[in-house]
N, C-alpha and C positions, 0 to 999 in steps of 0.2 A: 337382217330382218328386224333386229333391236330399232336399229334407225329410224325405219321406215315405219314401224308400228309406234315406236315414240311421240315421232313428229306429226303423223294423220291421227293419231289418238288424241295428244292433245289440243290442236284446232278443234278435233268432232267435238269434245269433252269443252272445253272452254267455249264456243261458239251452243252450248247448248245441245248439238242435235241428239247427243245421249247422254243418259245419266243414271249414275250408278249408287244406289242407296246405301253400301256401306263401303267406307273407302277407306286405306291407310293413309297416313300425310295427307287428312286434308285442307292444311293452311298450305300445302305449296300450291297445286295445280286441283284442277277437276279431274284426271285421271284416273284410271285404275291401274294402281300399282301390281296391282299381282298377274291379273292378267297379262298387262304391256312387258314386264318383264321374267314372268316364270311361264305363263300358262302359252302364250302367243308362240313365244320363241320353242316350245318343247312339241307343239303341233307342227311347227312348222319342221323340226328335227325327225320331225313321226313320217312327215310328207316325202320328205328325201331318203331314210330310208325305204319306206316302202313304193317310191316312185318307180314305175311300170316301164324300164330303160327298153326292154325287148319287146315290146307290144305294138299292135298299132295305131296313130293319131286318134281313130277315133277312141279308145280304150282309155288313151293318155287325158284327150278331151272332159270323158266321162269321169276320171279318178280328180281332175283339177274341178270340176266341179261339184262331186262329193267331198271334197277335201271343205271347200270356201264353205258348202251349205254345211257340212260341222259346226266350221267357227264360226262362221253368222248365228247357229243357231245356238250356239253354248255361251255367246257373247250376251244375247236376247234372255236367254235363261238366269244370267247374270244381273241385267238389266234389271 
């Protein structure tokens, strides 16, 4: 998940479409450091443990998208 939140973070971050007012290292990248690398990867650890194995589609449906509307929205908080 490191990878993938890396590499979409920094396009979003350098192409502008987010920006985040206090940043560590900011002579390297536009990124946010703490999120891309502590906060992202530990939801997403929070995800798989509590992912719903014995449930049905629809249950599993509804938890992948209470999951995304977290970090979308703890991301925007950040913002």
């Amino acid at each position: 998940m490191q990878t993938l939140t890396w590499f979409w973070g920094l396009i979003v971050a350098e192409k502008g479409l987010i920006k985040y007012p206090v940043r560590f290292l900011k002579k390297s990248n536009k990124s946010n450091f703490s999120f891309e690398y502590f906060i992202f990867p530990a939801l997403c650890s929070i995800f798989n443990i509590f992912y719903p194995k014995s449930e049905n589609k629809f249950f599993k449906l509804l938890y992948y998208i209470m999951h995304s509307g977290i970090i979308t929205d703890f991301e925007v908080m950040m913002e």
